[in-house]
C-alpha atoms as one frame of an Amber mdcrd trajectory, in Angstrom:
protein
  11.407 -11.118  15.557   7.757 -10.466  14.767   6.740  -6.987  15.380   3.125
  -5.480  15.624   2.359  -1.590  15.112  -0.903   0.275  15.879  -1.425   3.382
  15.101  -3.974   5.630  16.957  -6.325   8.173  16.461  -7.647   9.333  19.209
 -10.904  11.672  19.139  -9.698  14.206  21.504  -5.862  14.825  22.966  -7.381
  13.729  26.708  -8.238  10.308  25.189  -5.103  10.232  23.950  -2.968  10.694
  27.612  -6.247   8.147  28.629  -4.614   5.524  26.436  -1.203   5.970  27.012
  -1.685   5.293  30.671  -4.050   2.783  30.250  -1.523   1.213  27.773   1.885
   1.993  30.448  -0.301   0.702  33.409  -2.480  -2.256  32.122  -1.929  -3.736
  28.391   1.757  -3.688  28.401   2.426  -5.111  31.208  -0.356  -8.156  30.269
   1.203  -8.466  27.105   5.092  -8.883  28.555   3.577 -11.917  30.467   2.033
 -13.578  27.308   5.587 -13.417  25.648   6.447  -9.871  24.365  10.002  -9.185
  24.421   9.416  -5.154  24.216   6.277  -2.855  24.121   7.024   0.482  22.980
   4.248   3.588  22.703   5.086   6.828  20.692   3.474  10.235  20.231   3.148
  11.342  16.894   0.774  14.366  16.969  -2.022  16.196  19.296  -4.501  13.686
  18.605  -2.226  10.443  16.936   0.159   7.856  18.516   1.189   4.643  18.069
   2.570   1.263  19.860   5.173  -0.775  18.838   5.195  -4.607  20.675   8.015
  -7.009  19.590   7.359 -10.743  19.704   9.864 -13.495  19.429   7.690 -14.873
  16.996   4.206 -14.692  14.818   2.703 -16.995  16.987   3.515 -15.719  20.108
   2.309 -12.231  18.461  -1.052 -13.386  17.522  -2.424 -15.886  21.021  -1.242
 -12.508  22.912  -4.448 -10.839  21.767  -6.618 -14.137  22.278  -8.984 -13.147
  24.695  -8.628  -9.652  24.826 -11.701  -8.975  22.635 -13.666  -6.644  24.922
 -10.812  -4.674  25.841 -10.233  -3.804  22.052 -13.668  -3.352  21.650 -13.561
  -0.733  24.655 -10.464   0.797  22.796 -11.842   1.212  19.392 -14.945   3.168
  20.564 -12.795   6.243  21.177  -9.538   5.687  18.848  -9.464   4.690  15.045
  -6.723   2.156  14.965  -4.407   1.178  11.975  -2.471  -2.327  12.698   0.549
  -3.597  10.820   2.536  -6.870  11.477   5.506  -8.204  10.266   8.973  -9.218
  10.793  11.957  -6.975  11.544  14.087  -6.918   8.868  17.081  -5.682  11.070
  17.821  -3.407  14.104  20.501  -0.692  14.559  21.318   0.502  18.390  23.873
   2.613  19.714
């Protein structure tokens, strides 16, 4: 499973709740139809947060972005963003 993190920073903690329901409301469900299995958002701190999306594989992980340049553009003017990608080495679930 390929996984993709993002970390926020958002510049103030009303951005923040901006982009988690912009996120809930609009990019998740977009990204379930282009083939993400789960998308999963997290608050860390006042200002910080982060979104884990699960792919069934790198490909499908990387064309889900294709064509969504403006709306990261949009996003990056008011959140410093920190990507990671890889593969899950295992998962544990009660």
């Amino acid at each position: 499973m390929y996984v993709k993190v993002v970390q926020f920073t958002s510049t103030t903690m009303m951005q923040k709740e901006m982009l988690g329901a912009y996120l809930q409301n609009s990019w998740f469900p977009k990204l379930i139809t282009l083939g993400a299995i789960s998308c999963r958002y997290v608050s860390l701190e006042e200002t910080k947060s982060m979104m884990i999306n699960m792919f069934p594989d790198e490909e499908t992980g990387m064309s889900a972005v294709m064509g969504r340049e403006e709306q990261r553009k949009e996003l990056m003017q008011h959140h410093k963003l920190t990507v990671f990608r890889g593969y899950s080495e295992f998962y544990l679930e009660k």
